[in-house]
C-alpha positions, 0 to 999 in steps of 0.5 A: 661743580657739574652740571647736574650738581648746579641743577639740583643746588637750583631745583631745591632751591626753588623748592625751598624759597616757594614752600616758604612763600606759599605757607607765608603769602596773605593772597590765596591765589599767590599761594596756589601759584608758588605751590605750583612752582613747588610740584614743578621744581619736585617733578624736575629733581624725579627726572634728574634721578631717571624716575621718568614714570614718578616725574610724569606722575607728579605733573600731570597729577599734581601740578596739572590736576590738583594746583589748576583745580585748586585755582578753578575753585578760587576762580569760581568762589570768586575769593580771589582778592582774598588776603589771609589774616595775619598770623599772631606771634602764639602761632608763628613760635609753634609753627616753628617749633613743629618746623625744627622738630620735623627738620631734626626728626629728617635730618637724624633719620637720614643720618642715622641710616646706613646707606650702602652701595649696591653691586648688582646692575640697574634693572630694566623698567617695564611698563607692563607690570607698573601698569598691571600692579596700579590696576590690581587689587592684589596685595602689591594693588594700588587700585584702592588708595588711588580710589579712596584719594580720588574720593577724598580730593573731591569731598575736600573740593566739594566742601571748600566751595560749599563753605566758600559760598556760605560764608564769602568775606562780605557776609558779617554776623550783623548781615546774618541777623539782618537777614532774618 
């Protein structure tokens, strides 16, 4: 085997075992700290594939941005001995099933595809127009979904805390009526 062999065999492996335990840990913060694990190991096969710029992305993006905020909030809301309630058996059976028929759909696809070799040679990067063209508004722009992501991520952050705040796991309907 090859060095870069092991290291793939490595990265999805951790990849693989922290996706499972990050969608299967009861402790929130747990959670946030495998997917964490996750971004990481996924940045690392970008930079074994010489895709230095999505590598890069995925770091600070990912890993540095969303994950630490995402920890800051639970930080914040003061959840963090919060344990999930365990999932019943109904949701476990199509949880599964939705698991399998996804890998099926993937693995199919993959096969199904004809992956042919190229003969033309790498072509140089430029900075510039990567650049230029997430700037644009252009037809090939990505300034619009960057924004629409941005928005999107801090509404769902805004209303996580919000919801967080309103109803934190000390607060019970008896409370409620109590209080008026």
């Amino acid at each position: 085997m090859t060095p870069n062999q092991i290291m793939f065999i490595l990265f999805a492996a951790v990849i693989v075992v922290f996706s499972i335990l990050a969608v299967t840990s009861r402790k929130i913060l747990r959670s946030a700290i495998f997917l964490l694990f996750v971004l990481v190991s996924t940045s690392g096969l970008y930079f074994m594939l010489n895709f230095q710029f999505l590598a890069a992305v995925q770091l600070t993006l990912y890993a540095g941005g969303i994950v630490v905020l995402i920890i800051f909030s639970i930080l914040l809301t003061s959840h963090i001995n919060m344990k999930f309630e365990p999932v019943g058996l109904k949701k476990v059976l199509f949880s599964a099933l939705a698991v399998i028929a996804g890998a099926l759909l993937a693995i199919i696809t993959i096969l199904d595809y004809n992956f042919s070799a190229t003969t033309k040679a790498a072509q140089e990067v430029n900075m510039r127009i990567i650049g230029k063209s997430l700037l644009s508004t252009d037809y090939n722009g990505y300034i619009l979904p960057f924004e629409v992501i941005s928005i999107l991520l801090v509404a769902a952050m805004v209303a996580a805390i919000v919801i967080a705040k309103k109803g934190g796991p000390a607060s019970t309907g008896s409370d409620t009526i109590k209080q008026k």
